[in-house]
C-alpha positions in Angstrom: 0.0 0.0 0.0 1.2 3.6 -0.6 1.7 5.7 2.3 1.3 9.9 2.3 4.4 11.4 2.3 3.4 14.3 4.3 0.4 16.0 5.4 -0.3 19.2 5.7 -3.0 20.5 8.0 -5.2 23.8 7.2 -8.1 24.7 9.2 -10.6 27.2 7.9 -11.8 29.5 10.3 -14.6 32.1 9.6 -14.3 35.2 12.4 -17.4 36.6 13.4 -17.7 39.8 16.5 -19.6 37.0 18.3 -18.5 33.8 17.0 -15.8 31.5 16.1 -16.7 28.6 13.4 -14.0 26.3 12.4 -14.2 23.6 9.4 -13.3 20.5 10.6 -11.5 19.2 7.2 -7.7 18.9 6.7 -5.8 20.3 2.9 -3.2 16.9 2.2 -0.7 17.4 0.1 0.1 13.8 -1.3 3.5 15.6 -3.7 6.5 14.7 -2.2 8.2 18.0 -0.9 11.2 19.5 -2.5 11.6 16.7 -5.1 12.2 19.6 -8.2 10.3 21.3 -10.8 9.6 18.8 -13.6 7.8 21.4 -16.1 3.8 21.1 -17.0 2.1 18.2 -18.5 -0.8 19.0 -20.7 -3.6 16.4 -20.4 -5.3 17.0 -23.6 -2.1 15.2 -25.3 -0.2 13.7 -22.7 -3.2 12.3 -20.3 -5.0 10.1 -18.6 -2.6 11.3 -15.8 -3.3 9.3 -12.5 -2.0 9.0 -8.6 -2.4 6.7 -6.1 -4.1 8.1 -3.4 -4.5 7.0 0.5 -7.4 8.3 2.9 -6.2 7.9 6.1 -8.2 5.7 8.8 -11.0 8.3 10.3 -11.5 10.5 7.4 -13.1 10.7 4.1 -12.3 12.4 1.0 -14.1 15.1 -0.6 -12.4 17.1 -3.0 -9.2 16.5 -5.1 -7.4 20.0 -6.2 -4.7 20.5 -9.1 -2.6 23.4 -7.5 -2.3 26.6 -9.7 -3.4 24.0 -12.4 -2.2 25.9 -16.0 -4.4 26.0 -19.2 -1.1 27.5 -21.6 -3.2 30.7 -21.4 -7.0 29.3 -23.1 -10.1 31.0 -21.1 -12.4 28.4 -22.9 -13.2 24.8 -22.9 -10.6 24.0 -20.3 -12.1 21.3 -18.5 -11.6 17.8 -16.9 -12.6 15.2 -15.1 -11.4 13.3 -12.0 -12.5 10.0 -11.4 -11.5 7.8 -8.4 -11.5 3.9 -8.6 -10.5 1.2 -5.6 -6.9 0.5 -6.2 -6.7 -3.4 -6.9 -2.8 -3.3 -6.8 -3.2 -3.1 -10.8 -3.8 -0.3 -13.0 -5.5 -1.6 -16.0 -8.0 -3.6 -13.4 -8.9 -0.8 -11.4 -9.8 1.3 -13.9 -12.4 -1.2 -15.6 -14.3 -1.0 -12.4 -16.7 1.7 -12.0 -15.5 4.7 -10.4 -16.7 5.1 -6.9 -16.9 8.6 -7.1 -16.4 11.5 -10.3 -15.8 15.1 -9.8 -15.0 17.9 -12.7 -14.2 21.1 -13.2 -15.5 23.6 -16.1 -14.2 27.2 -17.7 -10.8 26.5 -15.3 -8.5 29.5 -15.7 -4.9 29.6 -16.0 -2.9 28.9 -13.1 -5.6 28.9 -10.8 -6.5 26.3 -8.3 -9.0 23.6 -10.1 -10.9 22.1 -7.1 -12.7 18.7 -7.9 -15.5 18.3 -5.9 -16.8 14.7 -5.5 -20.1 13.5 -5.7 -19.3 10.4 -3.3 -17.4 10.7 -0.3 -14.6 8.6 -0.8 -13.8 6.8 3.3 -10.7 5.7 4.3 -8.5 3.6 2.0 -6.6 3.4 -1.1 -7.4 4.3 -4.5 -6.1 5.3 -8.3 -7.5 9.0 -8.5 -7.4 9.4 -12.7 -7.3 12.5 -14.4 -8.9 13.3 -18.0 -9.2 16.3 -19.8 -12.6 16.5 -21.5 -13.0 20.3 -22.6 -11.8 21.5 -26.5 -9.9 23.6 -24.0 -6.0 22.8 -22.4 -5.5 21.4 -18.9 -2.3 20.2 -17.2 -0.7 20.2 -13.8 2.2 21.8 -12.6 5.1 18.8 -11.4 7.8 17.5 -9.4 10.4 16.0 -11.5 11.3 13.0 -9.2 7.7 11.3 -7.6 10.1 9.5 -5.3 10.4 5.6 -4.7 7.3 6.0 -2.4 4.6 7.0 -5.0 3.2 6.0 -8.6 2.2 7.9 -10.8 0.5 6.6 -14.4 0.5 8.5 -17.9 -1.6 6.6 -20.7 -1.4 3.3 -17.8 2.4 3.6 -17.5 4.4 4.7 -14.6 6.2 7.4 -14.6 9.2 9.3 -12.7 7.1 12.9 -12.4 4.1 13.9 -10.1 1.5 16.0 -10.3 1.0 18.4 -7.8 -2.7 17.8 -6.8 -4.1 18.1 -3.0 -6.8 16.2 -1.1 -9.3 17.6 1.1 -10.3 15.6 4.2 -12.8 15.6 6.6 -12.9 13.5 9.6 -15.7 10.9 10.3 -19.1 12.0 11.5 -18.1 15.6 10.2 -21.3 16.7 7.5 -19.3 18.0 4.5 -20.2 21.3 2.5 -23.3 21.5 0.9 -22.8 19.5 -3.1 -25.1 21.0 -5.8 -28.9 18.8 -5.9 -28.8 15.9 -7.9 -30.5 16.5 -11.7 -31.5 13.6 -13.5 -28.7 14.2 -15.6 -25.5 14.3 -13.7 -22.5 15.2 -16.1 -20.0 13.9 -13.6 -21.5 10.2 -14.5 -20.4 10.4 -18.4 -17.0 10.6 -20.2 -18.1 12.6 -23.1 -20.4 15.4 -23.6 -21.3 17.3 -27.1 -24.1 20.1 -27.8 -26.4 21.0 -30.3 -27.1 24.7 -30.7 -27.3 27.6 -32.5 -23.5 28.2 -32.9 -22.9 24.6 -34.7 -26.3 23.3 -36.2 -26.7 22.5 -39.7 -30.4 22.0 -40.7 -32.2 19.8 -43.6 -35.4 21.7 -43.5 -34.4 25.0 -43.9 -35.6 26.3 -40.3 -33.9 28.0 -37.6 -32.8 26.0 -34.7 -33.1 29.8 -32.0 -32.4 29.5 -28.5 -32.8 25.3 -28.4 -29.5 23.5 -27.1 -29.6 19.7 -27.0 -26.6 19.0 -24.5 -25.7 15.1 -25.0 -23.5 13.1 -22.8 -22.1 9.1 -23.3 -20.5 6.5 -21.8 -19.5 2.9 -22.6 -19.5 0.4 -19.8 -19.7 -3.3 -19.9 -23.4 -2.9 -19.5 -24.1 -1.0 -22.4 -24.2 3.0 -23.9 -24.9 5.1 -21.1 -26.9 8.0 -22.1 -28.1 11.9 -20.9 -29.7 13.9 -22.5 -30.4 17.8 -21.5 -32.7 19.2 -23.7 -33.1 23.3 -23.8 -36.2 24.5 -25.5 -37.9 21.1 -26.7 -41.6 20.2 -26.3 -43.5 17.0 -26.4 -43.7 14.9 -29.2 -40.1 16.2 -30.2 -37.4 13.6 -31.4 -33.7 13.8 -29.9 -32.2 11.3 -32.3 -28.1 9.6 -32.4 -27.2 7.6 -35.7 -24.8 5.8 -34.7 -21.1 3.9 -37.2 -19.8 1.4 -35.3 -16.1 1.7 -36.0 -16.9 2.8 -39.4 -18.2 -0.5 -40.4 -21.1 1.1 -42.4 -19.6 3.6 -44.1 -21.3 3.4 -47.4 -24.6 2.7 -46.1 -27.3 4.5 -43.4 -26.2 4.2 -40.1 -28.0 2.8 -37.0 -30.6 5.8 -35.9 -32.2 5.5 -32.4 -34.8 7.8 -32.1 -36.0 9.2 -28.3 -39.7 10.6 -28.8 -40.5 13.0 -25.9 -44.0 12.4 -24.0 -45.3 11.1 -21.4 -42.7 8.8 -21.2 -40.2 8.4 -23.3 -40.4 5.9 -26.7 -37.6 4.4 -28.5 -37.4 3.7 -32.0 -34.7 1.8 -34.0 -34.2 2.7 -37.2 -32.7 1.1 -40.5 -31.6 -2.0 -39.8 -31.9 -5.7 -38.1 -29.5 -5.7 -34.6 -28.9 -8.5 -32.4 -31.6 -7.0 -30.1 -34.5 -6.4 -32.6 -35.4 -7.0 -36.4 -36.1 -3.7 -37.9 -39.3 -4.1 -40.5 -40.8 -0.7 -39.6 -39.0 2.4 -42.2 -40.5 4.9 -39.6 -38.2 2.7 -36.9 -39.5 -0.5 -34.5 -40.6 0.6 -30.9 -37.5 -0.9 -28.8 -38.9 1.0 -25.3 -39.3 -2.5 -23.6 -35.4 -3.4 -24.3 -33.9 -0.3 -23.1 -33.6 1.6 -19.6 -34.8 4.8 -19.0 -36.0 7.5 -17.3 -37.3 11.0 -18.2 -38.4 14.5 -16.4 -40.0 17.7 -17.4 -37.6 20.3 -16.7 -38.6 24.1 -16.2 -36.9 24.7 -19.4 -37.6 21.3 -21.1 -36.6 18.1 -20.8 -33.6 15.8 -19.2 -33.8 12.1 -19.4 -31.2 8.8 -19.3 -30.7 5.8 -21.1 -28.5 2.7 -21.2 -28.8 1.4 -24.8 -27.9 -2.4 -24.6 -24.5 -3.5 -26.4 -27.1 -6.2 -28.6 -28.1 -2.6 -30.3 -25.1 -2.0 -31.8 -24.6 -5.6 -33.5 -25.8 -5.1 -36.7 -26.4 -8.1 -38.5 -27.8 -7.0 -42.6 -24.9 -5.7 -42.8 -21.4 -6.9 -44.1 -18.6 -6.5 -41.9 -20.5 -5.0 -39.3 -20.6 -8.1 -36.9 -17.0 -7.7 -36.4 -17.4 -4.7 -34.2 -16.2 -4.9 -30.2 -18.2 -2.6 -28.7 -16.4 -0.8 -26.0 -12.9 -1.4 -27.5 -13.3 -0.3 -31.4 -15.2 3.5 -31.9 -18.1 3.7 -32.0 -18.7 7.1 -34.5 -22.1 9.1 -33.8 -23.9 12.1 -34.6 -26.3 14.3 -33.0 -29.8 15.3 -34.1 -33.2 17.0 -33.2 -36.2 17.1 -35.1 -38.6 19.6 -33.3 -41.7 21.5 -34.5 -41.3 20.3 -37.9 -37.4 20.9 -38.8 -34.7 19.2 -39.0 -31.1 19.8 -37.4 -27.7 18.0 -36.5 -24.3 19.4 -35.3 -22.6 16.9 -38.1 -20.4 18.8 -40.8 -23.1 18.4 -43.3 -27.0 17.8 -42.8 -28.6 14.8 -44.2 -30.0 15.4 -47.9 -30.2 13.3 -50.5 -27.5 11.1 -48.8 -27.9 9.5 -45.5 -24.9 7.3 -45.2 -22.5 7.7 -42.5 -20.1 8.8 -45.1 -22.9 11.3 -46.2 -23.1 12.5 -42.6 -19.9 12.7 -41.4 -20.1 10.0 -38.9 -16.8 9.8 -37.7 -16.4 13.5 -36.3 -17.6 11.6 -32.2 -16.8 9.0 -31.3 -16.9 6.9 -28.0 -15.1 4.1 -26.5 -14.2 2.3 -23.6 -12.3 4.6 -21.0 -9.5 1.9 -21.4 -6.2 3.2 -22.7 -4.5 1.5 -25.4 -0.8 1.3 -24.5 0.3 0.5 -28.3 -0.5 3.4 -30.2 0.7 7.1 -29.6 -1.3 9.5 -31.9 0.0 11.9 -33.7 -3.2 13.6 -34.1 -6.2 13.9 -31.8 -7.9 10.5 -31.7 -11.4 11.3 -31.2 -12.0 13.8 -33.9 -12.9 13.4 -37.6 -10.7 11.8 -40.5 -11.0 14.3 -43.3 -8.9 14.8 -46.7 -5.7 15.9 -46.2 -2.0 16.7 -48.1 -2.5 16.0 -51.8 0.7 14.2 -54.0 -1.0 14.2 -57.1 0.3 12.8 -59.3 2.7 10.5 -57.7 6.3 10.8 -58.9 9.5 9.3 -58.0 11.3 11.3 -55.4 7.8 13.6 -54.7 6.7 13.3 -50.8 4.9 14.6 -47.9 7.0 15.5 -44.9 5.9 16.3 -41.3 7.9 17.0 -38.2 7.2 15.6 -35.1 7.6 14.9 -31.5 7.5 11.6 -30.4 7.5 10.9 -26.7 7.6 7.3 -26.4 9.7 5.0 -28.3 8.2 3.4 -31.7 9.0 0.9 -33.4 6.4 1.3 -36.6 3.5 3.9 -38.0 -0.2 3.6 -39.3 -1.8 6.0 -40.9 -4.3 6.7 -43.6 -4.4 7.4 -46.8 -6.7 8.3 -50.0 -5.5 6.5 -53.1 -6.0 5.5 -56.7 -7.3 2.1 -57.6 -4.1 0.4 -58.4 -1.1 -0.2 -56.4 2.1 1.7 -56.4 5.1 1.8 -53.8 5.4 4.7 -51.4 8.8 5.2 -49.1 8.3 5.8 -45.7 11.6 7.2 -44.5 12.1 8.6 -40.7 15.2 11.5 -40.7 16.6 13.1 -37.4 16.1 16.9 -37.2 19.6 16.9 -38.9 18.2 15.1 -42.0 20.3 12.1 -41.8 17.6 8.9 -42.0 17.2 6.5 -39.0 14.9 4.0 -41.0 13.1 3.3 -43.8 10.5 0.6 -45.4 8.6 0.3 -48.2 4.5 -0.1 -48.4 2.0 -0.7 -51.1 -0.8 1.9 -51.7 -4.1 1.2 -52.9 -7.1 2.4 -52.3 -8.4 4.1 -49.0 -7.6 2.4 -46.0 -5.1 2.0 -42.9 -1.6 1.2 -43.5 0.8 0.1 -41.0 4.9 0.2 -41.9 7.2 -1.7 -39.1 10.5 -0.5 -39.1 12.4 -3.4 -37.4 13.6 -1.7 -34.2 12.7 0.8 -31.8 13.4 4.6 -31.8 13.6 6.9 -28.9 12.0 9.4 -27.7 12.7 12.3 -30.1 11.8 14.8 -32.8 11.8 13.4 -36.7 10.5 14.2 -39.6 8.9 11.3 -41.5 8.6 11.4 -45.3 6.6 9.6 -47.3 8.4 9.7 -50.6 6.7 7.9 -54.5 9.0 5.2 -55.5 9.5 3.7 -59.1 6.0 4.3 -60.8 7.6 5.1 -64.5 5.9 1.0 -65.1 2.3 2.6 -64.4 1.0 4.7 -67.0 -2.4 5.8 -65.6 -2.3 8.8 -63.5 -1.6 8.2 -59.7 -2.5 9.9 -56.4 -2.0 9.8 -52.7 -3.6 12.0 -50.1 -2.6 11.8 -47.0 -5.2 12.0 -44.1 -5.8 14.3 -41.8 -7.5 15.4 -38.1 -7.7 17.7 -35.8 -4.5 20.2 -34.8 -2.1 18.2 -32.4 0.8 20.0 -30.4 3.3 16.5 -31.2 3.1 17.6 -35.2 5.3 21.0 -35.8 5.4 21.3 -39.8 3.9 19.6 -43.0 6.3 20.1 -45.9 4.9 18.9 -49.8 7.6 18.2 -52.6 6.2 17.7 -55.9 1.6 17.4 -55.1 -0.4 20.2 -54.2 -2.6 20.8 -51.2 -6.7 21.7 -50.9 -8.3 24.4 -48.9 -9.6 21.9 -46.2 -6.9 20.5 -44.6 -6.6 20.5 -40.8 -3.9 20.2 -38.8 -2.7 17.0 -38.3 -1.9 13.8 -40.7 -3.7 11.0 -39.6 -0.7 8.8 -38.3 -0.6 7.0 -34.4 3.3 5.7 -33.8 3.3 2.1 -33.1 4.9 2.0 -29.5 7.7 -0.4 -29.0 10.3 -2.0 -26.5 12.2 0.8 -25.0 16.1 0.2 -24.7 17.2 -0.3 -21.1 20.7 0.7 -22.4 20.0 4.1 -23.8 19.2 7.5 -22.3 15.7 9.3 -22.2 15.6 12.5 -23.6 15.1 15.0 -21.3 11.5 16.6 -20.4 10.9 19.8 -22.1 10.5 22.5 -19.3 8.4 25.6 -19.6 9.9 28.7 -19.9 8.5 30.1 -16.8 9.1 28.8 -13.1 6.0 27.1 -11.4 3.9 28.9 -8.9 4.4 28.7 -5.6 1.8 27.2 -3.2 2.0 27.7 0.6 -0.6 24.6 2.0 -0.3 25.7 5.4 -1.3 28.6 5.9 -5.0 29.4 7.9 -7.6 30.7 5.2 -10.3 32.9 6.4 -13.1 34.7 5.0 -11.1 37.8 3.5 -11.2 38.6 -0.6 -10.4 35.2 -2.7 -7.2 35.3 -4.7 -6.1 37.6 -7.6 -6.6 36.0 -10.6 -3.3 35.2 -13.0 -2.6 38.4 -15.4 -4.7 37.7 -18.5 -3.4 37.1 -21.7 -3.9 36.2 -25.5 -5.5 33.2 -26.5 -2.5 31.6 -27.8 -3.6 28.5 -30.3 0.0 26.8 -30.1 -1.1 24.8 -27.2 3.3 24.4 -26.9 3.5 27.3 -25.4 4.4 27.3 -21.6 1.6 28.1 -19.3 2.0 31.6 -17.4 3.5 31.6 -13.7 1.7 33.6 -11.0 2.3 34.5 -7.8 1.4 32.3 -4.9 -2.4 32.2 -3.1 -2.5 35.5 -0.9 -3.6 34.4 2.5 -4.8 37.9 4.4 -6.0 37.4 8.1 -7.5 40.2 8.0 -11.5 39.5 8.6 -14.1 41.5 8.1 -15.0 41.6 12.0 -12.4 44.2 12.7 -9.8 43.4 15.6 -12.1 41.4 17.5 -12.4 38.7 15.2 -9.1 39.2 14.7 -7.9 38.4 18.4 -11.0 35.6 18.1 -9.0 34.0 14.9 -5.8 34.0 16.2 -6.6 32.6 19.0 -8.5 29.7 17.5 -5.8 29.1 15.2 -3.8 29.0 18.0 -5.6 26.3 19.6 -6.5 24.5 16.6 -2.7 24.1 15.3 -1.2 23.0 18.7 -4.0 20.0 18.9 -3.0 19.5 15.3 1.3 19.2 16.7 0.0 17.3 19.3 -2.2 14.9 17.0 0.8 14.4 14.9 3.4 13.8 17.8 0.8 11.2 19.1 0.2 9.4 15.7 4.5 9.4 15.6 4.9 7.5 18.4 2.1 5.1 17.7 3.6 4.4 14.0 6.9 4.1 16.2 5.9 1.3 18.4 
C-alpha cells in the first residue's frame, strides 16, 4: 500500500464579532516535498494522468485540487474530469471498475487552483484518483520531477518518474461536508463525453432556424451497455432527440443505425434502419425498442432531461457486411447528434442529411466513444477522437515527390499507421524517418491502394525524439495511368510542428494534423531518455499551510492572448495571498488567532501522538 508522504493540515476558520466557526477538514498534500520542478504536463495530449491516493483511517475524502493548475493561457473549454477507482494493486483492473466517485471542473483559468468536488465521499482507503481532460480547452498540472520511490504515478497506464501536484481535502468521520449541488437527472460527472447541439454549430435539412434550443448530450461505454443523458433546452413533447450511430466505421457506405428518443409522457424508442442483435427492424418509420432499453425522463422548467442505457445487442448489426465484427467498447463507436422539433430538422454533423444518409454522407466519424481503457500500443499523432478528413495532396505521384511532417514523439516506436486516400491500383510509397539533422534513422517500403489504414514496421525501436517522417513515390515510371495519394488528416495536435509537400499540391480543407498514431515499442534499457521539455517560466508557488479565512479570494493570474499553439508554456503567477484580516475588525481578529492558536497545537499534538504510535 502507498503511504502519504506528508500531510499538511489547514483549518478554515470564519471570524465573526460573536462567533468563532471552524471547518473540521484537513488540505493533504500527497506531492512529495522539495523533489524539483519537472515542467507542466498537458492532459489533452499527454493524459489520462493518474495517482495513487491514500485516505487515512477516520476521514473521508471530498475534494481533489490541481494546484495553480495551468491552461497555456485558453479562457475556454478548459475542462476535466477526476475520477476515483479502488486501487486493486493493478492499474489496468482498477480502472475497468466503476469509479466510486467523479468530480470535474468547467471554464478553469490559467494557473488557478482547479478544485474537484466529488459526488461520493470517498472513506478511508486506497485508491487510483485518474485524471482526464474532457474540454476543447488545455488542462495540465504543474510537477515534481522526481515522484520518489514512495509513489506512482500513471501516464496513458504507465508509470512514470514525475508527479503532479494535486491536493486532497479531508474531513474526519461524523463531520457533514459542504453542501454539493442537488442531484438532476442528468448528472454530467456520470459520463466521459459530452457534445451540444445549438445555434453556434447546427446544420439544418429543412431550412428552419434552430433559435435558443440547445440539446446537450453526454455518453459513456460500460460493460453494460451506452450510457446515455440527455439535456434538452427549448424542446416540447412529441419532439425527437435522435443519435445515428457507425460502429467503428463498419457502415460507411450505407445509413447508419438511428435510435430515435420521442418525448412524451414517457419516453419511446425507435430503432431505425436496420436488423440488430436486439430487434429485427421491419418498420421504415423505426420499430418501438422502449421494452429493451432503460430509461428515465423528467420535465424540466426549461424542457426536458432524461437517461438511457442502450444495450451493447443494439449496436450488432447483423444485414450488414462486416459490421458483426465490431467490439463494442474497444473499437469506436462514431455518432452524430440530431433534433427534429416542431417540424425541422437539425444536426451538429459537418453536413445535414439530404439526399445522402450514409455515414459517409453524414460525417459520422467526427464523435466518437469508447471504452475509457487506454491502449498502451499506439501514440497519436493527431487527436484521436475527432474526424478523418482529406488531407496533403501528391497528385500525381512521382518518383522522389513526398509529404514531410515533423514531429515529436514521446515514447519509443517501433512502426507507424496512418491513412491514406489513393487511386485504384497499387504503387510503392517510401516511408523514411530523418533526425532533425536530415540524416535517415529508418526506412520501409508499403504498397498503396485504395483508401484504407496502412501500417509500416521499421524493425527496431526509436527513442524518444523529434523526426521528420517522409513519405516519398517510388518507381511508378511502369504505371502509366495517372496516380495519387492523399494523406489523411485530423484535428491540430501540439506533437506535429510542420507539413512540408515536394512535388503534389494541397486543398483548402486541410486540418492540422496527418492522420498517423506511432506504433509503440520496447524501449532500450541501455539508452538514455531524452530529457523533459521545461516551460519557460518557473512554477507557482503554493503555501498549503497557511490558515484561510473569510477575506477577498485570490487575484486571478494576469490575463493574456489566447495563444492556439497549445506548446506554449503556461504563465507563472504569484502564490495564493492568504490575508488574516477579517471583516469583523480586531475582535475577530484576536477571536482567529486565537482559535488558530488552539487548533494548530491539537493538530502538533495529533501528529506527535500518531509518531509515536507508528513508532511502536
Amino acid at each position: 500500500m502507498r503511504k502519504l508522504l506528508a500531510i499538511l493540515i489547514t483549518v478554515a476558520i470564519a471570524c465573526t464579532l460573536f462567533s468563532v466557526a471552524a471547518v473540521a477538514s484537513e488540505k493533504v498534500a500527497i506531492f512529495p516535498d522539495g523533489s524539483g520542478d519537472g515542467g507542466a504536463q498537458q492532459l489533452n495530449n499527454a493524459g489520462p494522468i493518474a495517482v495513487i491516493i491514500t485516505v487515512p483511517e477516520g476521514y473521508f475524502m471530498y475534494e481533489i485540487t490541481g494546484l495553480a493548475s495551468p491552461t497555456w493561457t485558453q479562457k475556454e473549454g478548459c475542462d476535466a474530469m477526476v475520477e476515483v477507482y479502488r486501487w486493486t494493486e493493478d492499474y489496468e483492473e482498477s480502472v475497468e471498475s466503476d469509479p466510486i466517485a467523479v468530480g470535474e471542473v468547467y471554464e478553469h483559468q490559467d494557473n488557478q487552483d482547479a478544485v474537484f468536488v466529488l459526488n461520493n465521499n470517498v472513506p478511508a482507503g486506497t485508491y487510483l484518483a485518474e485524471f482526464t481532460a474532457i474540454g476543447s480547452g488545455a488542462f495540465g498540472f504543474w510537477t515534481f520531477s522526481d515522484a520518489g520511490k514512495d509513489t506512482v504515478v500513471y501516464q496513458r497506464g504507465s508509470e512514470v518518474s514525475f508527479y503532479p501536484k494535486v491536493g486532497i481535502t479531508l474531513a474526519t468521520e461524523g463531520t457533514e461536508r459542504d453542501p454539493v449541488e442537488p442531484d438532476k437527472i442528468v448528472k454530467s460527472g456520470n459520463y466521459k463525453y459530452s457534445f451540444t447541439l445549438d445555434k453556434t454549430n447546427y446544420q439544418t435539412w429543412t431550412g428552419g432556424d434552430i433559435g435558443d434550443i440547445s440539446i446537450k448530450y453526454y455518453m459513456k461505454a460500460t460493460k453494460d451497455g451506452l450510457h446515455v443523458g440527455v439535456a434538452a433546452n427549448g424542446v416540447n413533447e412529441g419532439d425527437l432527440i435522435q443519435l445515428d450511430f457507425n460502429p467503428d466505421n463498419k457502415l460507411a457506405a450505407t445509413t447508419g443505425l438511428f435510435i430515435s428518443f420521442k418525448i412524451g409522457e414517457t419516453l419511446t424508442v425507435l430503432q431505425h434502419n436496420h436488423k440488430t442483435a436486439l430487434k429485427d427492424d421491419d418498420n421504415p418509420g423505426g420499430v418501438d425498442i422502449s421494452d429493451k432499453v432503460e430509461t428515465n425522463l423528467v420535465k424540466m422548467s426549461y424542457g426536458y432531461e432524461f437517461t438511457a442505457v442502450l444495450p451493447i445487442e443494439l449496436f450488432t448489426v447483423t444485414d450488414v457486411e462486416g459490421a458483426d465484427s465490431f467490439t463494442f467498447g474497444a473499437d469506436p463507436l462514431y455518432f452524430g447528434m440530431f433534433i427534429v422539433t416542431g417540424g425541422q430538422g437539425y444536426t451538429n454533423q459537418s453536413a445535414a442529411p439530404g439526399s445522402d444518409w450514409t455515414c459517409n454522407g453524414l460525417g459520422l466519424t467526427e464523435h466518437s466513444v469508447v471504452n475509457p481503457k487506454i491502449d498502451k500500443t499506439k501514440f497519436y499523432l493527431y487527436d484521436a477522437d475527432g474526424a478523418l478528413t482529406t488531407g496533403w495532396w501528391m497528385n500525381p505521384v512521382t518518383e522522389g515527390g513526398a509529404i514531410s511532417v515533423e514531429f515529436t514523439s514521446d515514447v519509443w516506436f517501433s512502426g507507424m499507421n496512418f491513412y491514406a486516400y489513393g487511386s485504384p491500383q497499387e504503387y510503392p510509397m517510401i516511408v523514411s524517418i530523418e533526425d532533425l539533422t536530415g540524416n535517415e534513422v529508418v526506412n520501409a517500403e508499403v504498397i498503396c491502394k485504395d483508401n484504407k489504414d496502412y501500417t509500416v514496421d521499421f524493425g527496431k525501436s526509436l527513442p524518444p525524439d523529434s523526426y521528420v517522417v517522409n513519405f516519398i513515390g517510388g518507381d511508378v515510371s511502369e504505371i502509366t495511368e495517372s496516380i495519387w495519394f492523399v494523406l489523411g488528416s485530423g484535428p491540430e495536435n501540439e506533437d506535429i510542428e510542420t507539413v512540408d509537400i515536394i512535388g503534389g499540391n494541397t486543398n483548402g480543407d486541410t486540418q492540422g494534423a496527418p492522420y498517423i498514431y506511432l506504433i509503440i515499442g520496447e524501449a532500450d534499457p541501455n539508452a538514455t531518455e531524452r530529457p523533459t521539455k521545461e516551460p519557460a517560466t518557473e512554477a507557482p508557488t503554493y503555501a498549503p499551510t497557511a490558515v484561510p479565512t473569510d477575506a477577498p479570494a485570490t487575484e486571478p493570474a494576469e490575463e493574456g492572448q489566447v495563444d492556439d499553439d497549445a506548446t506554449d508554456a503556461p504563465k507563472a503567477t504569484d502564490a495564493p495571498k492568504n490575508d488574516t484580516e477579517t471583516k469583523s475588525g480586531n475582535t475577530g481578529l484576536i477571536i482567529g488567532i486565537i482559535a488558530a492558536a488552539v487548533v494548530i497545537v491539537a493538530a502538533v499534538v495529533a501528529i506527535i501522538v500518531f509518531s509515536k504510535k507508528k513508532k511502536k
